[in-house]
N, C-alpha and C positions, 0 to 999 in steps of 0.2 A: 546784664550783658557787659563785658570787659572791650572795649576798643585800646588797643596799644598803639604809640606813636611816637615820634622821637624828639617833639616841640610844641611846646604849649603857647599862647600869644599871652600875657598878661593884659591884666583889665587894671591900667594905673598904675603900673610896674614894670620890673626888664621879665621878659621871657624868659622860661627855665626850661634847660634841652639838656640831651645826651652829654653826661661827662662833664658837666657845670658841678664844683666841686665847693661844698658848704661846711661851717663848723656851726656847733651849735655855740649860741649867743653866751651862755653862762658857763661855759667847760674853762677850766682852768688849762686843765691839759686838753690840747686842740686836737682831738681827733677828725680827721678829716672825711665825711661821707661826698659818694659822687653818685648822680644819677644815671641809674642804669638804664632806666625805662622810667614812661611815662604811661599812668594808664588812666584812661577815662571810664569812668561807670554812667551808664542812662539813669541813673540813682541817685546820685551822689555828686558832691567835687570832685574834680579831674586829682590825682595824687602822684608822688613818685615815689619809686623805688630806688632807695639809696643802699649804696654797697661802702662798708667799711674801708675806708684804704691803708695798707702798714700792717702794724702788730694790731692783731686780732681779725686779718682780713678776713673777708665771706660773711664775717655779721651783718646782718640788713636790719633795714627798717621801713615803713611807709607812711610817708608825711604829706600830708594836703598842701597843693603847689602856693596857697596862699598861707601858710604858716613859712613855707622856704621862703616867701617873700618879706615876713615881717621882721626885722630887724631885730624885735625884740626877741626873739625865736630860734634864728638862725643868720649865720652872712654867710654872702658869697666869698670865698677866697681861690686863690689862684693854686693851679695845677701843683701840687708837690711831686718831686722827683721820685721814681720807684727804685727803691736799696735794690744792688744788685744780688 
């Protein structure tokens, strides 16, 4: 069962919501992913759904809200401007 929602609480961490925008930890070149959705499974860890931002948009991925939290992983980064 999929429940969707648009903010997780973190357990020991900042909460990950809509449009909170991540690089991953080891990229040289910073591609910047933002969450789209957030989806919980009765199964599983709670995950999100991140969407590409820039050159190569629409590519996604889905990563467990406690990987977007580990540093080692991923950070949080601030909004980038969208190319007109």
């Amino acid at each position: 069962m999929w429940i969707l929602g648009s903010r997780w609480p973190s357990l020991g961490g900042e909460s990950v919501q809509l449009n909170d925008c991540f690089t991953k930890s080891d990229e040289n070149y910073q591609t910047v992913w933002v969450v789209q959705q957030i989806v919980e499974r009765t199964d599983g860890p709670p995950h999100a759904r991140l969407v590409r931002q820039g050159e190569g948009a629409g590519s996604y991925r889905t990563i467990s809200l406690s990987a977007l939290r580990d540093t080692a992983f991923y950070r949080r980064v601030p909004p980038r401007p969208m190319p007109n």
